[in-house]
C-alpha positions as CSV (number, residue, x, y, z in Angstrom):
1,X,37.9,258.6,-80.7
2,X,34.5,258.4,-83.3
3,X,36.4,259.4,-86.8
4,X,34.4,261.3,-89.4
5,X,34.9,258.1,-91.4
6,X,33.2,256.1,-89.3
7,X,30.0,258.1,-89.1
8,X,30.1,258.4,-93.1
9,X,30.9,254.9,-93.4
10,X,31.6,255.7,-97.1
11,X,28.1,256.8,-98.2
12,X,29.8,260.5,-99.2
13,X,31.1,259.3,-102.0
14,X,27.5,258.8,-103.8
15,X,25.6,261.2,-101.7
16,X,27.9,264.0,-100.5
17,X,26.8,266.1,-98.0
18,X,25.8,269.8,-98.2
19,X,27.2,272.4,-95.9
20,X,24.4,272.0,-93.0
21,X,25.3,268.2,-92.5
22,X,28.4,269.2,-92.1
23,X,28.0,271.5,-89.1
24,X,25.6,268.5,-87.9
25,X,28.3,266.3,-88.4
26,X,30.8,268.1,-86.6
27,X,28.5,269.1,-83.6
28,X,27.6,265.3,-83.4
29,X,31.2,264.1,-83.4
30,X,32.1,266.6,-80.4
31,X,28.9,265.4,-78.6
32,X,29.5,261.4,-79.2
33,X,33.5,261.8,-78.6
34,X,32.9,263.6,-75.3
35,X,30.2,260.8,-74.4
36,X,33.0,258.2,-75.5
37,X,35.5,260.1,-73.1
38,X,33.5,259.7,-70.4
39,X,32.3,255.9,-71.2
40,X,36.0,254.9,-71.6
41,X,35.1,252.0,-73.9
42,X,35.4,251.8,-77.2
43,X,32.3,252.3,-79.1
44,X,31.5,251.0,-83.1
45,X,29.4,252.6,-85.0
46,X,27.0,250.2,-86.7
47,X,24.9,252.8,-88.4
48,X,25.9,256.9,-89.3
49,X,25.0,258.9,-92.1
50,X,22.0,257.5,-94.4
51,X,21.5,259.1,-97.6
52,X,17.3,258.9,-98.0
53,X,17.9,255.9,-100.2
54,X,19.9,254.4,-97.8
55,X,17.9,255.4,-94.8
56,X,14.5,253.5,-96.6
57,X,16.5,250.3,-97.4
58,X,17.1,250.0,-93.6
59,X,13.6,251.2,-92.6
60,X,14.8,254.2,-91.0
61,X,12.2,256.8,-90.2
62,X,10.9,259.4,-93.1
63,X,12.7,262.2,-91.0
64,X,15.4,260.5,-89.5
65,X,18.3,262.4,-88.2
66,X,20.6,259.5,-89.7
67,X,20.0,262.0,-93.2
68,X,21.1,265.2,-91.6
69,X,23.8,263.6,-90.1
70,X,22.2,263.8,-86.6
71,X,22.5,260.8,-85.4
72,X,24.3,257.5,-84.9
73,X,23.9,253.9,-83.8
74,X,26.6,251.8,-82.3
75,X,26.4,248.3,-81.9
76,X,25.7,247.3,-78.4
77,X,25.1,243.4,-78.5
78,X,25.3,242.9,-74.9
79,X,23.2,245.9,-73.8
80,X,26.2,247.3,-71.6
81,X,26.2,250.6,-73.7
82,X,22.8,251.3,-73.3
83,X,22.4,250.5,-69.3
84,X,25.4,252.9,-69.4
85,X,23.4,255.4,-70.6
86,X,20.7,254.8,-68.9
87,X,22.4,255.3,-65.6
88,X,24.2,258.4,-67.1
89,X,21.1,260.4,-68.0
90,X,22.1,263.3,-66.9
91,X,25.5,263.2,-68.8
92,X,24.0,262.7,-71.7
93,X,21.6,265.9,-70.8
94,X,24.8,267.9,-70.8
95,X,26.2,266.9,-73.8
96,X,22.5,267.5,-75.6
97,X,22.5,264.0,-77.0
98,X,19.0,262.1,-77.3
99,X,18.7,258.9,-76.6
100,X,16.3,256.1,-78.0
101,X,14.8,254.2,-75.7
102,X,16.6,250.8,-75.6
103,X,13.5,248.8,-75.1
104,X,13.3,249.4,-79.5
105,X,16.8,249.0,-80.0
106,X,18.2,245.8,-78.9
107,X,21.8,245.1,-79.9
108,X,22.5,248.6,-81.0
109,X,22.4,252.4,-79.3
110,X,20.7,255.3,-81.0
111,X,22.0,259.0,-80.4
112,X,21.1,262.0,-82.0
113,X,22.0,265.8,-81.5
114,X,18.1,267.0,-82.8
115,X,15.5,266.8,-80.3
116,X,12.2,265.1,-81.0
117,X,8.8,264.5,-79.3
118,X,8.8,260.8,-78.8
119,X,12.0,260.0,-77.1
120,X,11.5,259.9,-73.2
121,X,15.6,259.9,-72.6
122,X,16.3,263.4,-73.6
123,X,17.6,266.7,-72.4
């Protein structure tokens, strides 16, 4: 199981988040836990909530879901956890999680909960 602790990763303390990022948060942990269910693997979140500073430092998109607590990475250094995915594209469709094409993410996996234009793996 994805722990709220994980996904914060500690960046509450200085940034705490509003009431909205915590709905997103807790809709994003159901979707990723049920996802994790399914995958049977454990899965490590390299990257959760980014506070705008944060989210600049790692030269993270101006409106990245990583801020509204949308999204997550998890480290993927093999690329098992994305050809998962990939295969499982309708699962993912189901559970309404978006996913980044790997081709731009090598060694980790990026889902988000909020729909967006550019991503070809989505629901």
């Amino acid at each position: 199981m994805i722990l709220i602790h994980e996904v914060l990763m500690g960046r509450d303390k200085q940034a705490p988040l509003d009431d909205v990022q915590w709905r997103n948060l807790a809709d994003l942990l159901c979707r990723i836990n049920a996802l994790r269910v399914h995958y049977g693997k454990p899965m490590t979140v390299s990257s959760g909530y980014r506070p705008p500073h944060i989210n600049a430092n790692a030269g993270g998109a101006k409106r990245s879901a990583h801020m509204s607590c949308q999204a997550v990475d998890f480290a993927d250094p093999n690329g098992e956890l994305a050809a998962w995915c990939l295969k499982n594209l309708k699962l993912l469709i189901q559970l309404g999680l978006y996913l980044e094409d790997p081709a731009y993410t090598k060694n980790w996996v990026h889902l988000q909960s909020r729909p967006t234009n550019s991503n070809p793996f989505k629901p």
